[in-house]
TILUM-236149 format. One line per field, with one value per residue: residue number from 1; x, y, z of N, C-alpha, C in turn. Coordinates in Angstrom, 1 decimal, m for minus. Example, Ala and Ser with C-alpha at 12.3 -4.5 7.8 and 13.67 -1.06 7.14 Angstrom:
BEGIN
i [1,2]
nx [13.2,12.8]
ny [m5.7,m2.2]
nz [7.8,7.1]
cax [12.3,13.7]
cay [m4.5,m1.1]
caz [7.8,7.1]
cx [13.2,12.9]
cy [m3.3,0.0]
cz [7.8,7.9]
***
This chain:
BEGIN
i [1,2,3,4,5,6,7,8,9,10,11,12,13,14,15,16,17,18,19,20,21,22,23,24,25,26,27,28,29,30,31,32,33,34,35,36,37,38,39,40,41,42,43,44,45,46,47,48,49,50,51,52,53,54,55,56,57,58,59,60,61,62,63,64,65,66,67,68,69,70,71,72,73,74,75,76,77,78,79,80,81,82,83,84,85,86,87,88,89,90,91,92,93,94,95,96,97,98,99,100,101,102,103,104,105,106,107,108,109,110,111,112,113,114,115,116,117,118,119,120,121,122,123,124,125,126,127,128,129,130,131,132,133,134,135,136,137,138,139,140,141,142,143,144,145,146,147,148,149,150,151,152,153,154,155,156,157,158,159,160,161,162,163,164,165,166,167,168,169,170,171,172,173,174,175,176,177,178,179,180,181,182,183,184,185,186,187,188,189,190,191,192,193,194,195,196,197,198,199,200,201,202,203,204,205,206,207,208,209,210,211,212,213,214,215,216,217,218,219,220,221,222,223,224,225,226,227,228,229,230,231,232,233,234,235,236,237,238,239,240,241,242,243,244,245,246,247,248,249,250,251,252,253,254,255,256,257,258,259,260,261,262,263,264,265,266,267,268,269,270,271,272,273,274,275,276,277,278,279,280,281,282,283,284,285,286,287,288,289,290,291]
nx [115.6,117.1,119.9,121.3,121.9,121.1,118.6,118.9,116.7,116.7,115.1,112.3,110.1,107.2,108.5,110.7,109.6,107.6,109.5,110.6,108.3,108.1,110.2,110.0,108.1,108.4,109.8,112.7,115.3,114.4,115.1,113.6,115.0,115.1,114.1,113.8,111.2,109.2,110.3,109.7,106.5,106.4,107.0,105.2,102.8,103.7,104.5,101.9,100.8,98.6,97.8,97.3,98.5,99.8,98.3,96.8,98.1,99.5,103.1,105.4,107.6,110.8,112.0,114.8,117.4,119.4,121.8,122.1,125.4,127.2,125.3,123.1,122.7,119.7,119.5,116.8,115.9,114.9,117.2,117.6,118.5,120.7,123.3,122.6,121.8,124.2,126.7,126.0,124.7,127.9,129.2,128.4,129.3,128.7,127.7,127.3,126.0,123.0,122.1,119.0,117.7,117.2,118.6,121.8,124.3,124.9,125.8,129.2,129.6,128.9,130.6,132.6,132.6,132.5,134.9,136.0,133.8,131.3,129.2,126.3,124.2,120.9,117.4,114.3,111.0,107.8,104.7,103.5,102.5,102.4,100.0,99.9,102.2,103.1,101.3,101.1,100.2,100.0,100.3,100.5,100.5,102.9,105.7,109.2,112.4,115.9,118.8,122.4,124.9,127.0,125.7,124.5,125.9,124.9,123.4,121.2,119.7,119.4,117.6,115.2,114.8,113.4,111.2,108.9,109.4,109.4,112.7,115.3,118.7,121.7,124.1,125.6,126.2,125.7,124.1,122.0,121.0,120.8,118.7,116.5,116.6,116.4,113.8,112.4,113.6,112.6,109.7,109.5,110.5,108.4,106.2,106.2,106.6,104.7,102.7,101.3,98.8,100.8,99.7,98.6,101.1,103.3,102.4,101.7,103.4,104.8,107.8,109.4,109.2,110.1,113.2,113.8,113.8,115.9,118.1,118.0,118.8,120.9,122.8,122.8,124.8,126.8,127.4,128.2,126.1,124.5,121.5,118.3,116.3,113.6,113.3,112.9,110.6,109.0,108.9,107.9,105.4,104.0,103.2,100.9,98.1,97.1,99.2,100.7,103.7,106.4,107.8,106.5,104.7,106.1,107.2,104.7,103.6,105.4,107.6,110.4,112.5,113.9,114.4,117.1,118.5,117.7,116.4,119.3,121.0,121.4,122.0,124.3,125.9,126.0,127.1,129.5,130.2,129.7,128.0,124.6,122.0,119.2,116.3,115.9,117.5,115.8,113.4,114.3,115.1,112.5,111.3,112.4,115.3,118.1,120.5]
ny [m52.8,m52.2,m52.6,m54.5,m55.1,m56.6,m56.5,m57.3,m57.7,m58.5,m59.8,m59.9,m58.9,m56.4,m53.8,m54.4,m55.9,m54.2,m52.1,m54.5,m55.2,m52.3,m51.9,m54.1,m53.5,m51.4,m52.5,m53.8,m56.0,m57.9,m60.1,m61.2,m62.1,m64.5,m66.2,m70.0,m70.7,m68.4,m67.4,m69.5,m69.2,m66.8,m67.5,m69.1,m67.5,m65.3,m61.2,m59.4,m56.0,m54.1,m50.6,m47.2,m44.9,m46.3,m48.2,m51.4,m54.7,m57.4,m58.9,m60.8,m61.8,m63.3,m65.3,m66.4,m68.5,m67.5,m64.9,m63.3,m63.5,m60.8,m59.0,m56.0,m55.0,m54.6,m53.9,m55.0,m56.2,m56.2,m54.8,m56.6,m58.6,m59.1,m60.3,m62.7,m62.5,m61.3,m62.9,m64.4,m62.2,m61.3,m63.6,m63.5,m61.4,m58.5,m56.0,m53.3,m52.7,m51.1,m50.3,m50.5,m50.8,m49.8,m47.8,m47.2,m48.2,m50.8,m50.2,m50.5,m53.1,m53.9,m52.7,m53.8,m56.1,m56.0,m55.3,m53.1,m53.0,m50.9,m49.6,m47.8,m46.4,m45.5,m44.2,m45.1,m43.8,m45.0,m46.6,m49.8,m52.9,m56.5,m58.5,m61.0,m63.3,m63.1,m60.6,m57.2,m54.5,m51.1,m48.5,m45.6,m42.6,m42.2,m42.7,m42.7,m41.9,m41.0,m41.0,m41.1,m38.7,m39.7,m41.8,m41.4,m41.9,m44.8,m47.7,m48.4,m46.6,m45.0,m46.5,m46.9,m44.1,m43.8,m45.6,m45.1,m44.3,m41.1,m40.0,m38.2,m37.4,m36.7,m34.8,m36.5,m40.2,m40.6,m38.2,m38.7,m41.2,m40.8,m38.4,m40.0,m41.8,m40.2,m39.1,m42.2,m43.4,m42.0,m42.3,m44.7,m45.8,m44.6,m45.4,m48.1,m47.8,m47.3,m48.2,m47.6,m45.6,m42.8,m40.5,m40.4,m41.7,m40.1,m37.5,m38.7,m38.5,m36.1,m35.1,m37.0,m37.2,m35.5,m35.6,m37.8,m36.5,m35.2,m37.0,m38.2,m36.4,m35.0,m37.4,m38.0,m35.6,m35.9,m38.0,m36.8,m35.3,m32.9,m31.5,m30.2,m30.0,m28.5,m28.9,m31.7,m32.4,m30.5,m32.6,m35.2,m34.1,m33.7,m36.5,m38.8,m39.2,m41.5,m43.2,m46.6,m48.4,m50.1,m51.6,m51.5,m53.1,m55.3,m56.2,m56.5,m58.8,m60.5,m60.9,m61.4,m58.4,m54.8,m53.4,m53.6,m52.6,m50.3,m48.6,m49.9,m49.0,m46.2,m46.1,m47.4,m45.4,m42.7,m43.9,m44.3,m41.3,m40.4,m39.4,m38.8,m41.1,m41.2,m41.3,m42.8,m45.0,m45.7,m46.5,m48.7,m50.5,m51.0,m51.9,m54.6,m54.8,m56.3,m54.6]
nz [m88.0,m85.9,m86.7,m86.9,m83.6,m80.8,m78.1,m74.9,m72.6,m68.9,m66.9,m66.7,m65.9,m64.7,m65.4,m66.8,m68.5,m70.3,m71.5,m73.0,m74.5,m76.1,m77.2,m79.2,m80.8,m81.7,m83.8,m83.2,m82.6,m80.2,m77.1,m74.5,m71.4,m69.2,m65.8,m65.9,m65.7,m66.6,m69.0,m70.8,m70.2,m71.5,m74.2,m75.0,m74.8,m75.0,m74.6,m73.2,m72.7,m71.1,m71.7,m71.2,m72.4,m74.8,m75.8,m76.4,m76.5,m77.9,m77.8,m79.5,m78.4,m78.3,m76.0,m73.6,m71.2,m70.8,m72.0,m74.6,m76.4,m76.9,m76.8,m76.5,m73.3,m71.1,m68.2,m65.7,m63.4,m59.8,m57.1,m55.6,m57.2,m58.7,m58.1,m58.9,m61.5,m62.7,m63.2,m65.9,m67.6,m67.6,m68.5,m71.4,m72.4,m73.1,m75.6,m74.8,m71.3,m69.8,m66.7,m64.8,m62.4,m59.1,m56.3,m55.6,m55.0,m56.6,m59.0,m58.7,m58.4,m60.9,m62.8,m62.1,m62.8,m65.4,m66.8,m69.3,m71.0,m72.0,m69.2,m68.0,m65.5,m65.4,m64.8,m64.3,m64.3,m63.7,m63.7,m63.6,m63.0,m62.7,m64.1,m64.5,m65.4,m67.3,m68.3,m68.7,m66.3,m67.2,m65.7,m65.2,m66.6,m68.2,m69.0,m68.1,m68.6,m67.6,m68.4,m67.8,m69.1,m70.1,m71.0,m73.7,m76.1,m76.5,m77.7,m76.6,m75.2,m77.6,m79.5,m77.4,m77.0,m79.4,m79.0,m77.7,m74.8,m72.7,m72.9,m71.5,m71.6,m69.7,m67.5,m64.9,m64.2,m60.9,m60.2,m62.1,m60.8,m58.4,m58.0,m58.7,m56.6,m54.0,m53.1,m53.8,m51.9,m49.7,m49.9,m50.2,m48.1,m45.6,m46.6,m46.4,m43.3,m42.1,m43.2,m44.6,m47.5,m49.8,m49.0,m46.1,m44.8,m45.3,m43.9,m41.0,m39.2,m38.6,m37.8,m37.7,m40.9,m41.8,m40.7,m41.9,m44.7,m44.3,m43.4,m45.6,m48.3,m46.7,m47.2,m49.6,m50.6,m49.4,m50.6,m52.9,m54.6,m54.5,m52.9,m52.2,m49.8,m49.2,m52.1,m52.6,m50.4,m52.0,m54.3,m52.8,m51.9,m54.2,m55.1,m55.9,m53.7,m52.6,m53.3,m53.0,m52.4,m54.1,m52.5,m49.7,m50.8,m50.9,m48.4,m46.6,m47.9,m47.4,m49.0,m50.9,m50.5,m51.6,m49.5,m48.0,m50.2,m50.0,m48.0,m46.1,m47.7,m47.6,m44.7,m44.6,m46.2,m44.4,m42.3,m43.3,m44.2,m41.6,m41.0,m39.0,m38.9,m37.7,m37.8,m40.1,m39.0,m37.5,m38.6,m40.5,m38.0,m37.5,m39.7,m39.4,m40.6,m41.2,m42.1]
cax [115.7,118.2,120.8,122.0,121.9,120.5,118.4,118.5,115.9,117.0,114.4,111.2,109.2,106.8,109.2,111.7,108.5,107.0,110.7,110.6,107.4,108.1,111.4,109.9,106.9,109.4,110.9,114.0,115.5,114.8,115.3,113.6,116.0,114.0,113.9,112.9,109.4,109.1,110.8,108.3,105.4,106.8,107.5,104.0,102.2,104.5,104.1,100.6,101.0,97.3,98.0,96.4,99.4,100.7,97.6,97.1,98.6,100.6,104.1,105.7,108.6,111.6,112.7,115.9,117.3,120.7,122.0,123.0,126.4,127.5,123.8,123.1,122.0,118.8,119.3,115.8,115.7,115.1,118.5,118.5,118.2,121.7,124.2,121.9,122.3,125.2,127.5,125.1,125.6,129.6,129.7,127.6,130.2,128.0,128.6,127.1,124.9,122.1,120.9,117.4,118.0,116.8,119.1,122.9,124.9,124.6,127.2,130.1,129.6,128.6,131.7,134.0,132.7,132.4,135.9,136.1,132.2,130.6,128.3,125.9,123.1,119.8,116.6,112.9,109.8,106.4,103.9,103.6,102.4,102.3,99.0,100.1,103.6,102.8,100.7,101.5,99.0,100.8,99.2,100.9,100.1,103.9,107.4,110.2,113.5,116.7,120.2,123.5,124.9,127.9,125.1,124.1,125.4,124.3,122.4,119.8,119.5,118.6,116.2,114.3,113.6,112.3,110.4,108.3,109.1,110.2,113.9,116.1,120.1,122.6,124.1,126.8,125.6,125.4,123.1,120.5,120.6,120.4,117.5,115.0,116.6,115.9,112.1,112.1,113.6,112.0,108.7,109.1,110.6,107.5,104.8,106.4,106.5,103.3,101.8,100.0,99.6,101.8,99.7,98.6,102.4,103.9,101.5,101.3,104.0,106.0,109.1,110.1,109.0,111.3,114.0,114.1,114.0,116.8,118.8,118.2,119.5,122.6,124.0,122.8,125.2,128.2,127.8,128.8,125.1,123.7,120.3,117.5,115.5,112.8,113.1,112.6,109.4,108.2,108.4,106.7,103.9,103.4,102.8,99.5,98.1,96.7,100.1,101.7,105.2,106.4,109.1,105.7,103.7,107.0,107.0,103.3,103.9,106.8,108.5,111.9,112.1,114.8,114.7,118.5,119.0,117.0,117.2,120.5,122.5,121.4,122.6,125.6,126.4,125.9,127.9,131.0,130.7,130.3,126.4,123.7,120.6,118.3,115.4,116.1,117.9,114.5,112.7,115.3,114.9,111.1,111.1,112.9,116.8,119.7,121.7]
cay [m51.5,m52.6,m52.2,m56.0,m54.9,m57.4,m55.8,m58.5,m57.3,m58.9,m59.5,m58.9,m58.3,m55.2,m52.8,m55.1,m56.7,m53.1,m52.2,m55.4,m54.5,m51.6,m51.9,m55.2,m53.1,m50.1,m53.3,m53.4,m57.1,m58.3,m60.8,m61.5,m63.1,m64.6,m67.5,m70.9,m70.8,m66.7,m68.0,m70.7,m68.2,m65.7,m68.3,m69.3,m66.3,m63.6,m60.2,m58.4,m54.9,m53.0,m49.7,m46.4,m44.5,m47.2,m49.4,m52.9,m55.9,m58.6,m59.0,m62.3,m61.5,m64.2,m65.4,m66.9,m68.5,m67.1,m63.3,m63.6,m63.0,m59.8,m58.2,m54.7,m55.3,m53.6,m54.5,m54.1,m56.9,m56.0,m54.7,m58.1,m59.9,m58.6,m61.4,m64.1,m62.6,m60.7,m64.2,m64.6,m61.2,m61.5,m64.7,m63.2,m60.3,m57.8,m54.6,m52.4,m52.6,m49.9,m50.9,m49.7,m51.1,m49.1,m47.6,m46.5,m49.2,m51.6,m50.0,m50.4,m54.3,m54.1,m52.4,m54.3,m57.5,m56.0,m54.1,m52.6,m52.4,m49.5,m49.4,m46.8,m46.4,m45.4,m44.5,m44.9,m43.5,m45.5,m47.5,m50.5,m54.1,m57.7,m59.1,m62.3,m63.9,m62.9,m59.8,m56.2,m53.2,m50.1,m47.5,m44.3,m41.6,m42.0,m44.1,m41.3,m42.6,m40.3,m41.8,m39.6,m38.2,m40.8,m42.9,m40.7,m42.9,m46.3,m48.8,m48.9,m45.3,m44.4,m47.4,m46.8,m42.8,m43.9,m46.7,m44.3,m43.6,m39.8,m40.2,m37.5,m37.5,m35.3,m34.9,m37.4,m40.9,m40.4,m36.9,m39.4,m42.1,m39.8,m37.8,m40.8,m42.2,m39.5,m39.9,m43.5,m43.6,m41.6,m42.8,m46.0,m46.1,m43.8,m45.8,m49.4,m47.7,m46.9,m49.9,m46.3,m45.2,m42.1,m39.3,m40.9,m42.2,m38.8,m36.6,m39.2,m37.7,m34.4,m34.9,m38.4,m37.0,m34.1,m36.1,m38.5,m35.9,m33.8,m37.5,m38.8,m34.8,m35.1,m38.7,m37.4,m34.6,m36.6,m39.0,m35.6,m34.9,m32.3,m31.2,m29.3,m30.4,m27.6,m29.6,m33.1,m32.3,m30.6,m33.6,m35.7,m33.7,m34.2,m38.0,m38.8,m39.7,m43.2,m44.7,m47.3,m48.4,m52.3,m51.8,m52.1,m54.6,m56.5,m56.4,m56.6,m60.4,m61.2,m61.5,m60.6,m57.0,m53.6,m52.8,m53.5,m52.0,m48.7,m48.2,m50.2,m48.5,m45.0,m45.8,m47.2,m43.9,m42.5,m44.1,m44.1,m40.6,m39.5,m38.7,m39.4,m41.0,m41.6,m41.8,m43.9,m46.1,m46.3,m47.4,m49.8,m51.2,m51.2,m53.1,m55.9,m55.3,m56.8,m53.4]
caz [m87.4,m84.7,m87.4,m86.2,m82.3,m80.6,m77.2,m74.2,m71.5,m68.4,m66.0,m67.7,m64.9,m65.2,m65.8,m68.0,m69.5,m70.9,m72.0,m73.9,m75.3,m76.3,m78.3,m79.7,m81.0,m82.7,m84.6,m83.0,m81.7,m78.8,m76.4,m72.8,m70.2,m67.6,m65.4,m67.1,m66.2,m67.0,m70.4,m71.3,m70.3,m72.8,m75.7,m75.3,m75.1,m75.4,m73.2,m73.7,m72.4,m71.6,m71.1,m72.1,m73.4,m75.6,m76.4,m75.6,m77.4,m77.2,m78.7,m79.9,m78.1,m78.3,m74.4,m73.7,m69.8,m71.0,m72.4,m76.0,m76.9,m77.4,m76.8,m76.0,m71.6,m70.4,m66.7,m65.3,m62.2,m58.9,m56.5,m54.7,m58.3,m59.2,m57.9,m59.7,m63.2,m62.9,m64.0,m67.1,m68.1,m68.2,m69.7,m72.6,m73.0,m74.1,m76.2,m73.6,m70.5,m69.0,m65.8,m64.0,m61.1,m58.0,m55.3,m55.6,m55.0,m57.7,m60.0,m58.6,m58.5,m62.1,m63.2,m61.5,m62.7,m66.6,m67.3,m70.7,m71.5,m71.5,m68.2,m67.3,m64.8,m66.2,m64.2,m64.9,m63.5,m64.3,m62.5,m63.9,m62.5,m63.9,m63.7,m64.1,m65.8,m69.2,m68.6,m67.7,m66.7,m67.6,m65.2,m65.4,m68.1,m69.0,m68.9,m67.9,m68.4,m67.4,m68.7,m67.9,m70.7,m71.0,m72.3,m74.8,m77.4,m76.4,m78.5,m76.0,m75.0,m79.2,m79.3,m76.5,m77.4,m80.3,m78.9,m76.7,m73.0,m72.5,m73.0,m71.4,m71.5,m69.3,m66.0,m64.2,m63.5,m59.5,m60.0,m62.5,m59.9,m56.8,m58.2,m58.6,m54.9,m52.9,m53.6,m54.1,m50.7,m48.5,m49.8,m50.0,m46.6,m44.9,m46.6,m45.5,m41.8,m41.6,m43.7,m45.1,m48.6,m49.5,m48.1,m44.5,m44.6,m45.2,m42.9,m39.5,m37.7,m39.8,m37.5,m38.8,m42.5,m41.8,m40.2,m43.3,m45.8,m43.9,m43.5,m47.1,m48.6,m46.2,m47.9,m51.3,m50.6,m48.8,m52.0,m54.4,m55.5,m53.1,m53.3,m51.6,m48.5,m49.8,m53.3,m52.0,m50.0,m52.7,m55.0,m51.8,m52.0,m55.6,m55.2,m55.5,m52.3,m52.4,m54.4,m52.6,m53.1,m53.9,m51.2,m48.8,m51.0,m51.2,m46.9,m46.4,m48.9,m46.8,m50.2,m51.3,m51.2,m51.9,m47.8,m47.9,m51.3,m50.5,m46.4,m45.9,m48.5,m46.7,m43.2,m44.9,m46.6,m43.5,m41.5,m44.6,m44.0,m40.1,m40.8,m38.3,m39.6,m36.8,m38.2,m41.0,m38.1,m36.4,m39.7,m40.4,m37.2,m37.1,m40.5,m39.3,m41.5,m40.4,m42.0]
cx [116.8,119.5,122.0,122.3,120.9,120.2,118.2,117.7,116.3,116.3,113.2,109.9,108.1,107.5,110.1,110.5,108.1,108.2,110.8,110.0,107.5,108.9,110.5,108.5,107.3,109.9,112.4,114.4,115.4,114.5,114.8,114.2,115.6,114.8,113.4,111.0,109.1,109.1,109.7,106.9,105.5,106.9,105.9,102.8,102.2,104.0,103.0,100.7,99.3,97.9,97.3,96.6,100.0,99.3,97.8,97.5,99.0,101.5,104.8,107.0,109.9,112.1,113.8,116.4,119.2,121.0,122.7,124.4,126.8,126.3,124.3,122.1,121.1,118.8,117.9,115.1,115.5,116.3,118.6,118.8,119.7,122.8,123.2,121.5,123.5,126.5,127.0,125.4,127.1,129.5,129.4,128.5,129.4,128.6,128.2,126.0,124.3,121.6,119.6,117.2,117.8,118.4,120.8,124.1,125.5,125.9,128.1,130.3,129.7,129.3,132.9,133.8,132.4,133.7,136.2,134.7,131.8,129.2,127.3,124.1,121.8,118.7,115.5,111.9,108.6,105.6,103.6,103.7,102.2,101.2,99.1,101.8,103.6,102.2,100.8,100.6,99.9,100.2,99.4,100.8,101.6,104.9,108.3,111.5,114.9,117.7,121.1,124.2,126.4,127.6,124.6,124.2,124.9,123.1,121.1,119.3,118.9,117.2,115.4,113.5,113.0,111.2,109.4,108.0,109.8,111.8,114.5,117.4,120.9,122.5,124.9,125.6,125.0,124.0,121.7,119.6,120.1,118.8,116.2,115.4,116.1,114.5,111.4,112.1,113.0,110.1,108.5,109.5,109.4,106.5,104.9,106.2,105.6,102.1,100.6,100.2,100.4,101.3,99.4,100.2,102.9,103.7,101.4,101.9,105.7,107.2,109.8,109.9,110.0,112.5,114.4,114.4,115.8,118.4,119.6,118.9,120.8,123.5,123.6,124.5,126.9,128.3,128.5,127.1,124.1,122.2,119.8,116.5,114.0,112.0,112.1,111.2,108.0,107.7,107.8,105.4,103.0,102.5,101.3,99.1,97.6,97.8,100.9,103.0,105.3,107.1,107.5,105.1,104.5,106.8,106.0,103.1,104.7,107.7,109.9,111.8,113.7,115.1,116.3,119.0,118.6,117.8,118.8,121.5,122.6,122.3,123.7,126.8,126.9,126.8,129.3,131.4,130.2,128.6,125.5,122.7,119.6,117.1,115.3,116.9,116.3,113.7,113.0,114.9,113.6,111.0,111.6,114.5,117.5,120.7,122.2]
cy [m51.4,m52.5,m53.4,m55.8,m55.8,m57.1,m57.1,m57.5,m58.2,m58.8,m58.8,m59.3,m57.1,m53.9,m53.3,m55.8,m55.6,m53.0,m53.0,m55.4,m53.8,m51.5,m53.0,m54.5,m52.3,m51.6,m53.4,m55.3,m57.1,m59.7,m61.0,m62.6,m63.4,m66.3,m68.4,m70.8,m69.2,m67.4,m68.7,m70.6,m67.6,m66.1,m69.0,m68.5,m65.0,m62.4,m59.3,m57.1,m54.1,m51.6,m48.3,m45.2,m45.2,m48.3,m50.5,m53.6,m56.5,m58.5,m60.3,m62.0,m63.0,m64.4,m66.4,m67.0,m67.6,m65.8,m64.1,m63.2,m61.6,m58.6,m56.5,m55.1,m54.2,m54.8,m53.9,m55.5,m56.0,m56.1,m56.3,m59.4,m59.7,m59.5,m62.4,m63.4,m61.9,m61.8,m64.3,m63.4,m60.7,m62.4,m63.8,m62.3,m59.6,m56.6,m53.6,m52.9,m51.0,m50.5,m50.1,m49.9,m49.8,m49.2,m46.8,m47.0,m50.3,m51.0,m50.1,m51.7,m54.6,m53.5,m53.5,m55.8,m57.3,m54.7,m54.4,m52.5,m51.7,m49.9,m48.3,m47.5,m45.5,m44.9,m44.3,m44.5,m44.4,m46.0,m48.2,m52.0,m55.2,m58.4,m60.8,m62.4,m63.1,m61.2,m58.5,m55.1,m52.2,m49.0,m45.9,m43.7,m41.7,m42.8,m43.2,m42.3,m41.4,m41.1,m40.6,m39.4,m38.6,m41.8,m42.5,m41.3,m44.6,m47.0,m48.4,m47.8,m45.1,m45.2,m46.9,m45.2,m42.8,m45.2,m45.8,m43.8,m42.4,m40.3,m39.0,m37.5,m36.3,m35.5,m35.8,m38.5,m41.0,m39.4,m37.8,m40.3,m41.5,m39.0,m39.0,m41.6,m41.7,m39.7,m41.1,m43.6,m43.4,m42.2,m43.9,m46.5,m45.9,m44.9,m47.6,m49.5,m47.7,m47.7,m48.5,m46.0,m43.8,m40.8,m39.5,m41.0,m40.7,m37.8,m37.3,m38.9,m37.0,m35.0,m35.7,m38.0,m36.3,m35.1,m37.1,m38.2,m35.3,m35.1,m38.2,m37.4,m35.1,m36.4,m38.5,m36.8,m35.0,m37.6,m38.4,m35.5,m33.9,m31.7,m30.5,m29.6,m30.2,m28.6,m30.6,m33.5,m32.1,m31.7,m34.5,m36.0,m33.6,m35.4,m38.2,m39.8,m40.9,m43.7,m45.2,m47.4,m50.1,m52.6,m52.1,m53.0,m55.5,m57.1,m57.1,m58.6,m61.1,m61.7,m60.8,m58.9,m56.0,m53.1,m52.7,m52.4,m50.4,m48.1,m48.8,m49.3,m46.6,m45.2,m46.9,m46.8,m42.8,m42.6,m44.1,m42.3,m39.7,m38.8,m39.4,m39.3,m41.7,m42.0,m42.7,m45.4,m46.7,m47.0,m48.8,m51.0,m51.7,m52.3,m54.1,m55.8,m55.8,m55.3,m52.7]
cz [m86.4,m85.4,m87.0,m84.7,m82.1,m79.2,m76.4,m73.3,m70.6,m67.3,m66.5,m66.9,m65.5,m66.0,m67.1,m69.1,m70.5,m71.8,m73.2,m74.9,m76.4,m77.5,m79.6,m81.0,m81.9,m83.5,m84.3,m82.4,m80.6,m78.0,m74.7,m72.0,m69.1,m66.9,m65.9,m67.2,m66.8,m68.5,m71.0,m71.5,m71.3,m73.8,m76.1,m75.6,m75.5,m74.6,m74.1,m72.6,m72.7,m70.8,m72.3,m73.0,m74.6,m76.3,m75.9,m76.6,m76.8,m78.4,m78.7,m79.5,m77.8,m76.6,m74.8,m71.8,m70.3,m72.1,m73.9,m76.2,m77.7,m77.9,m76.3,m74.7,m71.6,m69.2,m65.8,m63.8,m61.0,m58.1,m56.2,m55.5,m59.0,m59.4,m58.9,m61.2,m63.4,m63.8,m65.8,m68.1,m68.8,m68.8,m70.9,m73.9,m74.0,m74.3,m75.4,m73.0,m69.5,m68.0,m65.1,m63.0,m59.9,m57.4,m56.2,m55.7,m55.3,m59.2,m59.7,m59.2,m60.2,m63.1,m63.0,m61.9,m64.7,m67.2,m69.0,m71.2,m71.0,m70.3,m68.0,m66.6,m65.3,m64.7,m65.1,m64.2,m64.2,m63.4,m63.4,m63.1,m62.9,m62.8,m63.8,m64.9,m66.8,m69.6,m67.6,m67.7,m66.8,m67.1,m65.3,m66.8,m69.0,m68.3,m68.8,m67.5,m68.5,m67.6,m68.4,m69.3,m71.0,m71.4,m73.7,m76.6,m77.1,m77.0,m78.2,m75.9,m76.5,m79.3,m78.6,m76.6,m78.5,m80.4,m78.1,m75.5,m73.6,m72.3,m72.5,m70.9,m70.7,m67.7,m65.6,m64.0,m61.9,m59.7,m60.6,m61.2,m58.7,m57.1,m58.2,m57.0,m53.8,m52.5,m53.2,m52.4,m49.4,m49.0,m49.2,m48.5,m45.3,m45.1,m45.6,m44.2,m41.5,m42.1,m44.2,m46.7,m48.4,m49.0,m46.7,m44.0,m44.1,m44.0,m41.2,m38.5,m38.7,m38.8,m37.7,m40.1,m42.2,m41.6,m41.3,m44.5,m45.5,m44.2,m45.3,m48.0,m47.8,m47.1,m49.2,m51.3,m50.3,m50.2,m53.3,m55.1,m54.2,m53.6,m52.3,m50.4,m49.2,m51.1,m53.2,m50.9,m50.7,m53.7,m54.1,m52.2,m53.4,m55.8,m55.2,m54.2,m51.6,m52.8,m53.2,m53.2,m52.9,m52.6,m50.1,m49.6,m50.8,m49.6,m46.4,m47.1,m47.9,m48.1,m50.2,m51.2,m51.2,m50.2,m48.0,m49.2,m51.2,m49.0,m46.4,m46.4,m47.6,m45.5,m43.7,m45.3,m45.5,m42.6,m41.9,m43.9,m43.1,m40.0,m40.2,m38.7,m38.6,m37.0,m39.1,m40.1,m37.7,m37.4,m40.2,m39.3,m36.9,m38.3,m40.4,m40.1,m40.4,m40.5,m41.6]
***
């Protein structure tokens, strides 16, 4: 069905793990690109996906510690996992890569280190956790995947809407990326502050919510993607009100986490272009960054 396209998943985590799933499930080639032990998990057991839109199984999915030659890239690692496959990737010289990668920041790098391959930035909405190496719960009613619409033809982009997340094409890369950041960011920043989920977070003190929505909408805006204050509150208040965010489980773990890739890149923008982000400084500063 792959039509000799060969899908590498890179980073097959919850998010890159489902993905892998997913495709692997439509019949399509594919490939998980993990770390050796990830690898050796997956070659043993292969990725079982329970979830209640998609069904549960398991898939015999092929792992690999290195990108096949000339694959079609689903980049789906976490921001700070970027430098440590990024090499692997180029060697491989693939025929196009999509990344999923959180934040804003992340493509330049990823251009500048793959000239002549088609690039584009991708986002996804889902909730999705791995209960262990091998096994992923799939919690949300749905997989929402937004590509700009100079991926429209890409390998990965056809597979994947007919593999079954909501697929929708169109819009500049920056406007896809920026629409799931705004969000991502001010949540995931409020709940990490407040060590609260997202409606305690949100509600414990309106003048830092305001003040984060008003800073995160200004570097939208200075970046060429302007949007709505109004908007961005309202999708807030959508969230359901218990959901955490990884950016605090990642904190709360003391593990690796996006703080630099989500906060950082904000009061970097910011400061690029002459915009004062006080509140996001004071978050910054309360979670411990260096940025």
């Amino acid at each position: 069905m792959g039509n000799g396209t060969v899908f590498a998943v890179v980073g097959p985590g919850a998010v890159g793990g489902l993905l892998a799933w997913l495709l692997h499930r439509a019949g399509h080639d594919v490939v998980a690109v993990g770390r050796p032990a990830t690898v050796e998990a997956i070659r043993r057991d292969g990725i079982e996906v329970r979830s209640e839109l998609f069904g549960d199984g398991v898939e015999r999915i092929p792992a690999a510690t290195e990108v096949p030659a000339g694959a079609s890239v689903l980049l789906a690692t976490k921001a700070y996992g970027l430098d440590d496959v990024l090499p692997g990737v180029v060697a491989a010289r693939p025929a196009e890569v999509i990344s999923f990668l959180n934040g804003v920041e992340h493509m330049e790098p990823l251009r500048s280190a793959l000239p002549g391959v088609p690039v584009a930035g991708a986002s996804i909405a889902v909730s999705a956790l791995r209960a262990s190496t091998t096994v992923i719960d799939h919690r949300s009613p749905f997989v929402r995947i937004e590509a700009p619409q100079a991926a429209a033809g890409f390998a990965s982009v056809l597979a994947l809407t007919d593999a079954g997340p909501s697929v929708r094409v169109g819009g500049s890369e920056a406007e896809v990326l920026w629409a799931k950041f705004r969000l991502l960011a001010s949540l995931a920043l409020l709940t990490s502050y407040w060590r609260q989920p997202a409606g305690p977070a949100l509600s414990e003190d309106p003048e830092l919510t305001e003040g984060v929505v008003r800073e995160v909408v200004a570097c939208s805006a200075a970046d060429g993607v302007p949007a709505s204050e109004l908007d961005l509150v309202r999708a807030l208040r959508s969230v359901p009100g218990g959901m955490r965010t990884s950016l605090q489980e990642d904190l709360a773990a003391d593990a690796p986490s996006e703080l630099d890739a989500i906060g950082g890149a904000l009061l970097r923008i910011g400061e690029r272009h002459g915009i004062a982000t006080p509140s996001l400084a004071r978050i910054l500063s309360a979670l411990g960054s260096n940025a």
